[in-house]
C-alpha positions as CSV (number, residue, x, y, z in Angstrom):
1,X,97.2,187.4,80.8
2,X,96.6,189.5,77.9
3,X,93.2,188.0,78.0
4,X,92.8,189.3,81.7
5,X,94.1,192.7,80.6
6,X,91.5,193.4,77.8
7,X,88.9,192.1,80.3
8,X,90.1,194.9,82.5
9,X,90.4,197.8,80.1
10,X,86.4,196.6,78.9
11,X,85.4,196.9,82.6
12,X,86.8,200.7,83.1
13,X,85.4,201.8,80.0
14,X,81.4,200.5,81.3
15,X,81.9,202.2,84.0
16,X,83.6,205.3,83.1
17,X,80.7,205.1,80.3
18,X,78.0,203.9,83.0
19,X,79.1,207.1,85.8
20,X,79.2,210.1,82.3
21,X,75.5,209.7,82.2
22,X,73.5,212.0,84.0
23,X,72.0,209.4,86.1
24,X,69.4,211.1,88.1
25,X,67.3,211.6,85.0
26,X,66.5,207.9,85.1
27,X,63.6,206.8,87.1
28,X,65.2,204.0,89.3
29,X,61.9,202.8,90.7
30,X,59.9,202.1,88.1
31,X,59.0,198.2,87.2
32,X,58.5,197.3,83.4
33,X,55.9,194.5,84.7
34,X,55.0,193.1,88.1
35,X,57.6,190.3,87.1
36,X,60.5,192.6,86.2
37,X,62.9,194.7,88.2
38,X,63.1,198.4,87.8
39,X,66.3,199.6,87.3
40,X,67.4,200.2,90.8
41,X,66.6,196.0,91.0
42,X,69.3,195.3,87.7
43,X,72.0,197.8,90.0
44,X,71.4,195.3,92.9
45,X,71.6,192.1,90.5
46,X,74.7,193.6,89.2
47,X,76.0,194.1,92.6
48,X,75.5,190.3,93.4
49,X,76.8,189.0,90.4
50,X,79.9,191.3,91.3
51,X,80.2,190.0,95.0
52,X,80.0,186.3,93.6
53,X,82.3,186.8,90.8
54,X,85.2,188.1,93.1
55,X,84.8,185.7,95.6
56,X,85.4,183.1,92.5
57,X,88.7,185.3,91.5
58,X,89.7,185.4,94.8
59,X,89.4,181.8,95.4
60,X,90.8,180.9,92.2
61,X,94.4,182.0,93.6
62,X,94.3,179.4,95.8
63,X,92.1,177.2,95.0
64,X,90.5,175.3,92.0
65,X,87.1,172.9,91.2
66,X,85.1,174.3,93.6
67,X,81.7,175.6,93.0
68,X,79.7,178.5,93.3
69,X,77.0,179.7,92.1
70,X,73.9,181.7,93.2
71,X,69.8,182.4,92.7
72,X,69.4,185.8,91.1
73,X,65.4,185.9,91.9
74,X,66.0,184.9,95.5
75,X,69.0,187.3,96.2
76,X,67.4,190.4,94.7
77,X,64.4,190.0,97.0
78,X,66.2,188.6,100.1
79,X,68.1,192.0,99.7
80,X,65.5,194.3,99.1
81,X,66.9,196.7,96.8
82,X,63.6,198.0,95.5
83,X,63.4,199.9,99.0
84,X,67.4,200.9,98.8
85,X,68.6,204.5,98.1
86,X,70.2,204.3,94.9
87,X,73.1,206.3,95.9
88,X,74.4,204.0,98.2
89,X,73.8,201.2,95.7
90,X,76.4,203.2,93.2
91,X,79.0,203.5,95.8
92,X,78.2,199.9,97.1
93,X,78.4,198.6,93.2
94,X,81.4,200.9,92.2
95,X,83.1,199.6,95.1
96,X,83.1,195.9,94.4
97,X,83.8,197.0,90.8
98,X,87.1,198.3,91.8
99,X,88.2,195.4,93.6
100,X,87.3,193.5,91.4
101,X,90.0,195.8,88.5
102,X,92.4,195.3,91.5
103,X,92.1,191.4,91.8
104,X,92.3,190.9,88.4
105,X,95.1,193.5,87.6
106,X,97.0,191.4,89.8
107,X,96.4,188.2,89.7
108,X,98.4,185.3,89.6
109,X,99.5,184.6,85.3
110,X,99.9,180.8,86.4
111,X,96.3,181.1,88.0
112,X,94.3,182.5,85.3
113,X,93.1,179.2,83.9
114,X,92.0,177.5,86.8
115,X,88.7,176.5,87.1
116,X,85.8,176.2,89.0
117,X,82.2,175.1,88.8
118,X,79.5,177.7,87.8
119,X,76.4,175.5,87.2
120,X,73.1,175.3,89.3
121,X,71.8,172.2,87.8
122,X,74.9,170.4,86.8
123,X,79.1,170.6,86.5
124,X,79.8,173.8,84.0
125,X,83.7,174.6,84.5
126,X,85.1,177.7,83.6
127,X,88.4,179.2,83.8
128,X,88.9,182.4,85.3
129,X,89.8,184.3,82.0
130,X,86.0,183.1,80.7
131,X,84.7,184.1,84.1
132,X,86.2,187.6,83.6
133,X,85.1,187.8,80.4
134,X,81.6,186.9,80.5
135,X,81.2,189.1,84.0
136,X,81.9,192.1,82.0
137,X,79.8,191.2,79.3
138,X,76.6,190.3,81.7
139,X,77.5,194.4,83.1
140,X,77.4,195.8,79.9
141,X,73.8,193.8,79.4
142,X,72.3,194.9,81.7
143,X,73.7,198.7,82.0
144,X,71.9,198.8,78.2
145,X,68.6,198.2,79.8
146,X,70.0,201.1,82.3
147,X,70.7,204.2,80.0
């Protein structure tokens, strides 16, 4: 659990660090390339990868070997967050991010190493301590490409 509550304490400070900044001097729209996404784009990834991983914690309580998974590319067009108002991404992203805190803050100490299945191609089990961990360190990733 201890594990879980670093994890936590990790996740606060990114965004605590992440909501300082003065964020409307970044330019949200621009696109490093025609193949990249702007910045408003890595929000909306983020926000995926945020919906997914609590739908794994979550599930996780009650359930164990199941998989998973999802197509970053495919999602981030499918939800168009080039032509979103960044705002409402924050709040949407924030949101999730707080769940997320709450879900893990109280989740279940004899549930923490269950597993489920994270690979596209083939099996990759994880337990939901290495889930936590490497969701937080994909954030703080991609919020240096951010600020």
């Amino acid at each position: 659990m201890d594990n879980i509550n670093d994890t936590i304490n990790k996740l606060n400070i990114a965004l605590d660090d992440f909501f300082q900044q003065d964020l409307e001097l970044i330019n949200w729209d621009d696109k490093p390339a025609a193949d990249k996404w702007s910045k408003k784009q890595i929000i909306g990834h983020l926000i995926d990868s945020a919906q997914v991983n609590l739908q794994r914690f979550v599930r996780c309580t009650y359930e164990e070997n199941f998989k998973l998974i999802y197509d970053q590319e495919q999602w981030v067009r499918a939800q168009h967050y080039q032509d979103a108002d960044i705002n409402e991404l924050l709040i949407l992203w924030e949101s999730i991010n707080d769940q997320i805190i709450r879900v893990l803050a109280n989740y279940p100490v004899n549930r923490s190493q269950i597993q489920c299945d994270t690979g596209k191609k083939e099996v990759s089990f994880h337990t939901v301590s290495w889930l936590a961990v490497d969701y937080v360190d994909h954030l703080k990733h991609h919020l240096q490409q951010i600020v």
